[in-house]
N, C-alpha and C positions, 0 to 999 in steps of 0.2 A: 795409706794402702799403697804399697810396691810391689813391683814385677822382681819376683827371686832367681834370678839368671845372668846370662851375658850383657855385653853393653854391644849394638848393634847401630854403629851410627850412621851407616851407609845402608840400611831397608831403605827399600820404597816408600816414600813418602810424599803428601799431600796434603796441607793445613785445610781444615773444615770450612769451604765457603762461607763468607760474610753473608751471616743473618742466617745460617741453616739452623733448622734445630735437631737435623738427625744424627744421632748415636751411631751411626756405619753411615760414611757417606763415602761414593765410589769416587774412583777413580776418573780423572775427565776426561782420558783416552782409552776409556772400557770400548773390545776387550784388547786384551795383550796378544793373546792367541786367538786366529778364527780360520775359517774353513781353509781346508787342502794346506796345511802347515809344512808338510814333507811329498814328497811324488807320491810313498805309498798311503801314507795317512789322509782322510779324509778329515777329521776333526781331533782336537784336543780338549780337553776340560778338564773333569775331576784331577786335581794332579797336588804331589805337594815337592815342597820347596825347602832349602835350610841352606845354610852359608857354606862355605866349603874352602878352605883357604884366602886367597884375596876375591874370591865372587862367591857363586851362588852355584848349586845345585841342582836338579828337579828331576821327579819320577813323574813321568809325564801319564795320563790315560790316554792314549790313540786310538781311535776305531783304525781301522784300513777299510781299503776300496771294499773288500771281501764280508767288510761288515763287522768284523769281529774285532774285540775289543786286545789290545795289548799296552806293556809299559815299555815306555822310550825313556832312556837317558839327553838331558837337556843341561847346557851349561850358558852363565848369563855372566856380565858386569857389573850389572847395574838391577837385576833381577826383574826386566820390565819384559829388554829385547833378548830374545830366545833361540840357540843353537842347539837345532830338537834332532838327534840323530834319525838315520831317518830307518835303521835296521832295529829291531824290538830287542830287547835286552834277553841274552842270555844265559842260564842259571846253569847251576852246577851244583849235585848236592853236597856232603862234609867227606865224603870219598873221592869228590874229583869227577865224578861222572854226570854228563847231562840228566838235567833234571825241571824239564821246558813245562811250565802251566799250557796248555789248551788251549784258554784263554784267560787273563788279568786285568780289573780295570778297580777303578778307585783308591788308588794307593795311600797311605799316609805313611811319612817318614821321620822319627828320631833317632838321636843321637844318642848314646847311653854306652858311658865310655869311651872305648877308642871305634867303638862300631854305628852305624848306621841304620838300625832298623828298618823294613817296610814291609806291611801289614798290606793283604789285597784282597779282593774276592776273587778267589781261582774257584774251578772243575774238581769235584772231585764226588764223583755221583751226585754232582748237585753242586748249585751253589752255596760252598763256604768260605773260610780266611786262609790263605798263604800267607807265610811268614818268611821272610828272609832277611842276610843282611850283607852289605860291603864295607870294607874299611876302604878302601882306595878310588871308588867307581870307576873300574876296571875287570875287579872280581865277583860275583854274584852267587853267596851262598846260600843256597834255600835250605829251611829246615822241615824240621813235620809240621804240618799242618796240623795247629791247637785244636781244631772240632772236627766233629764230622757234619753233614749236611744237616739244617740249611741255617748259612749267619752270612751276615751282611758287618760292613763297617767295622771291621775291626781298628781299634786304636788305644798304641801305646802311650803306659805313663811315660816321661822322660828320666824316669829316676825309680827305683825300688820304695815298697812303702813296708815299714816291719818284714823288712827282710826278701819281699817278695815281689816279681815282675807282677804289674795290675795291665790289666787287658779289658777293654771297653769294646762293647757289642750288641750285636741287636738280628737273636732268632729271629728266623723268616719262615717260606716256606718254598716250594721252587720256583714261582710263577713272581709275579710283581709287587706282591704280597702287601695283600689288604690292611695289613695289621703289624704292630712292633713295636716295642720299646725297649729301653737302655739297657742292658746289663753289665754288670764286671765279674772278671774270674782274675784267678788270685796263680801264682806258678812260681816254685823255686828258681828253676832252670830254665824256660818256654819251651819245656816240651809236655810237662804233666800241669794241666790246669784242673782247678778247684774253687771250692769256697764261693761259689757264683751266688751273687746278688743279684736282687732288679735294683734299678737306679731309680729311674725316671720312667713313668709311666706315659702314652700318648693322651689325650683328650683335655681337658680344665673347660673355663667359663667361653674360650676362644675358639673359634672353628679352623685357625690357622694348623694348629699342632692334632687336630683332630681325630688324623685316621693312623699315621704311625710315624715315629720319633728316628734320628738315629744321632749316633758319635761324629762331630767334625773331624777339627783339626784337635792335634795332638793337644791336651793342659796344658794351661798355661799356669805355674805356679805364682801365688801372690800371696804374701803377707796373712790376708782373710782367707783364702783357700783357693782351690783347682779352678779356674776361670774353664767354663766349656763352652767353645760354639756347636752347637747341633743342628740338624734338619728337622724343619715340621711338616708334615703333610697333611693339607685337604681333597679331598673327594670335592669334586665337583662336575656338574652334569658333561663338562668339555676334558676330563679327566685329573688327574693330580696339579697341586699346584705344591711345588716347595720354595720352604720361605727358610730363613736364618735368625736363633735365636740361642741365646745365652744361658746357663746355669751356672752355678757359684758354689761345689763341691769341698765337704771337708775335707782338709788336709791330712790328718790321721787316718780319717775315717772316709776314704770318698764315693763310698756307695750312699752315704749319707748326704742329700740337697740342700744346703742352705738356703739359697733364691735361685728361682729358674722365672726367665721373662712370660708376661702375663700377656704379651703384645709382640709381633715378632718385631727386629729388629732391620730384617731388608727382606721386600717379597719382589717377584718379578714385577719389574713396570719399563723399564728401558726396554727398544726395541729385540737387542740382543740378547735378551733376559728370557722374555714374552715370545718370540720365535724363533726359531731351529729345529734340530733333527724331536727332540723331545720340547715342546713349549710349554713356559709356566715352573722353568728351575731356576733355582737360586742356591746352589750346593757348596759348601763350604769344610775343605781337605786340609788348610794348609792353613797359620799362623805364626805370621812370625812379633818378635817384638824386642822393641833395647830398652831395658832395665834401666836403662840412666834416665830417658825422657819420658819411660809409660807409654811410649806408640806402640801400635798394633796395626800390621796388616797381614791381611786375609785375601786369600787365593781362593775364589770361589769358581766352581762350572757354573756355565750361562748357557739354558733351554739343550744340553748335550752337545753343545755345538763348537763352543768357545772359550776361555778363562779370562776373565774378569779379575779384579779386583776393589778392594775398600778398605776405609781406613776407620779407624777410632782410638783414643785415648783411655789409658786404663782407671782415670779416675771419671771421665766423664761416665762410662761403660758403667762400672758400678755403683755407682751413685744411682745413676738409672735403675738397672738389677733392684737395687735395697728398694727403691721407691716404687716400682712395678713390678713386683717381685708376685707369685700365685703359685703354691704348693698343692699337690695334689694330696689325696689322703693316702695314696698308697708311695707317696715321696714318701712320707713322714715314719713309715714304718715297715717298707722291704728292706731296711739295709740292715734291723736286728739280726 
């Protein structure tokens, strides 16, 4: 089992402490980013990342003082320590003319070609996905917005599947929404989508993935199929708890689940996980990984507050998956 990509020998990295037996183990200077990161922003988190000539990239999520959520441009060396602009990125549609979201937060970022994709939740009677892209991170071209109200999470494939951009999502509805699971839609061009599957449904034998599901970070393609991190959420009497876990997506077919984890793989327990602006998150936007070693890491938000990171190997990881792997009955048969 291999990672089908770049070779990336300069990610972040961290060998799995002696005698751990976890499958994501953090980072030992979690988190990377924490409170008041820029004069105007107040926090950072959900945010994701990708290499970018001799460093590293990032679309940052910033709240500001004003409460409201936007995305900053972030450039790095080493992808740890962070040069977070501190003015919110501004768009422009395919004519040239300002074309500013309202507000943006949760971005995920690929590559597909010579362009950069980033998929967000923007305004637009509601929360749904903004889609745009840069070739240079300089320029900032939005395009239409694939749905109308209400979607959460949007995240691209990195690559066409028969012919077609695939798009990963998860209806909502306007409030915090009690309820969600996975879907894909299917688009020649990303501006007409179609062909919409459910993927993954929330609840199984675990009260982790319980009350509603969503899409991490971007596939990761492998040999055996789409490697996906995603969010689970439980209801509990002190509010939501989000935890990080894993699915294992065909490759032709990726509405189709091969294993999705039975057990999450990191839930809030560190301090800066357990308290902040939102406490009891563990949110996961961003993975990266080089194909030559099989590492992965993972940029996760921590309780709304902060970005985190963890690591894992891609054979440890599915090995795992196969052996604790738990389908649902509606995995087995939304993707005809």
């Amino acid at each position: 089992m291999k990672i089908i990509g770049e070779s990336l020998p300069n990610l972040p990295w961290q060998e799995r402490p002696t005698n751990s037996q976890e499958i994501l183990w953090r980072h030992d200077n979690n988190p990377i980013i924490s409170w008041n990161p820029t004069p105007h922003t107040a926090r950072i988190f959900n945010s994701a990342v990708l290499p970018y000539e001799d460093g590293w990239k990032g679309i940052f999520r910033a709240d500001h003082r004003d409460g409201k959520a936007r995305l900053h441009l972030g450039s790095s060396s080493d992808g740890l320590s962070w040069d977070i602009e501190d003015s919110e990125i501004l768009w422009i549609d395919e004519q040239g003319e300002p074309y500013q979201p309202f507000y943006a937060y949760d971005p995920r970022m690929v590559k597909i070609g010579d362009k950069y994709y980033i998929v967000w939740c923007t305004d637009f009677g509601g929360a749904t996905l903004g889609l745009g892209y840069t070739e240079d991170f300089h320029t900032f071209i939005r395009l239409e917005n694939p749905f109308i109200p209400f979607n959460r999470n949007g995240v691209l494939f990195p690559r066409k599947i028969k012919g077609n951009f695939m798009l990963l999502s998860r209806p909502s509805d306007s409030g915090h929404t009690p309820f969600g699971d996975i879907f894909i839609s299917e688009s020649p061009d990303l501006t007409y989508w179609g062909k919409h599957r459910r993927v993954m449904s929330s609840g199984g034998s675990g009260w982790w993935q319980s009350t509603k599901i969503g899409a991490g970070a971007v596939p990761i393609e492998t040999t055996e199929g789409w490697l996906l991190f995603y969010h689970g959420v439980s209801n509990t009497c002190n509010g939501y708890v989000y935890s990080i876990g894993a699915a294992l997506l065909d490759l032709d077919l990726p509405s189709k689940v091969l294993y999705r984890t039975k057990d999450y793989l990191l839930t809030p327990e560190q301090p800066y996980e357990t308290t902040g602006f939102v406490p009891n998150v563990t949110f996961p936007c961003s993975a990266l990984c080089d194909a030559d070693t099989g590492r992965i890491t993972i940029y996760y938000g921590a309780a709304d507050t902060s970005l985190a990171i963890a690591y894992t190997q891609i054979d440890l990881l599915l090995d795992y998956l196969k052996s604790n792997a738990e389908l649902l009955p509606s995995d087995e048969i939304e993707y005809r």
